[in-house]
Steps between C-alpha positions, in 0.01 A plus 500: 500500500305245717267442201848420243627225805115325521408527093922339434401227775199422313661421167767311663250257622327509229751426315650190723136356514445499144878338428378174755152508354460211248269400244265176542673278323810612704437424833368121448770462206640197726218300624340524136795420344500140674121526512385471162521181428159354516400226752320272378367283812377833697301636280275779665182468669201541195350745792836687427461838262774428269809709503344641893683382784245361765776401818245242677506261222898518598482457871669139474850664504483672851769302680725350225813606373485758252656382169479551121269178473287647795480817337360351193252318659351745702495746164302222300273475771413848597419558137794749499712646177751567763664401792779639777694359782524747802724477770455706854774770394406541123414824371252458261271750306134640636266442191217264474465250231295302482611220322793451685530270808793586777647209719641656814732258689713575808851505571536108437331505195142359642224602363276719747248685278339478140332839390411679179679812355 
């Protein structure tokens, strides 16, 4: 009987884990949205692998006020295909991409780290 109760726990999470998992083009549907405009005067670095996000060519933004603009900027720059705004209470997925560049910000909006992923 024990074994029924643990093995129907385990599908129920299962099951509410895999109904908030998302796809990748999901969970940054927002900030690439609004981020795919090119920008033209920030082009990346040419030490930049294209489409790779590299977040010290993007350190400029620590300390600003995270925006759409700012956002763009700091995806040009990196050399990211992507880009996300992250605020101190956001849940946000655990995967790795590479090419993708996260702004974290804190509760006013400043910017307070630039990392890849």
């Amino acid at each position: 009987m024990p074994r029924k109760f643990a093995t129907l726990g385990f599908m129920v999470v299962a099951s509410l884990m895999a109904g908030c998992s998302s796809t990748a083009s999901d969970s940054s549907a927002s900030a690439s949205a609004s981020a795919e405009a090119p920008v033209k005067a920030d082009a990346p670095a040419s030490n930049a692998i294209p489409g790779r996000c590299d977040a010290g060519l993007a350190q400029f933004a620590i300390g600003k006020q995270a925006s759409i603009d700012l956002l763009s900027q700091v995806r040009a720059r990196s050399g990211s295909q992507d880009a996300r705004i992250l605020g101190p209470d956001d849940m946000v997925t655990l995967e790795y991409r590479s090419e993708r560049v996260n702004v974290n910000t804190d509760a006013s909006g400043k910017v307070t780290r630039i990392n890849c992923g």
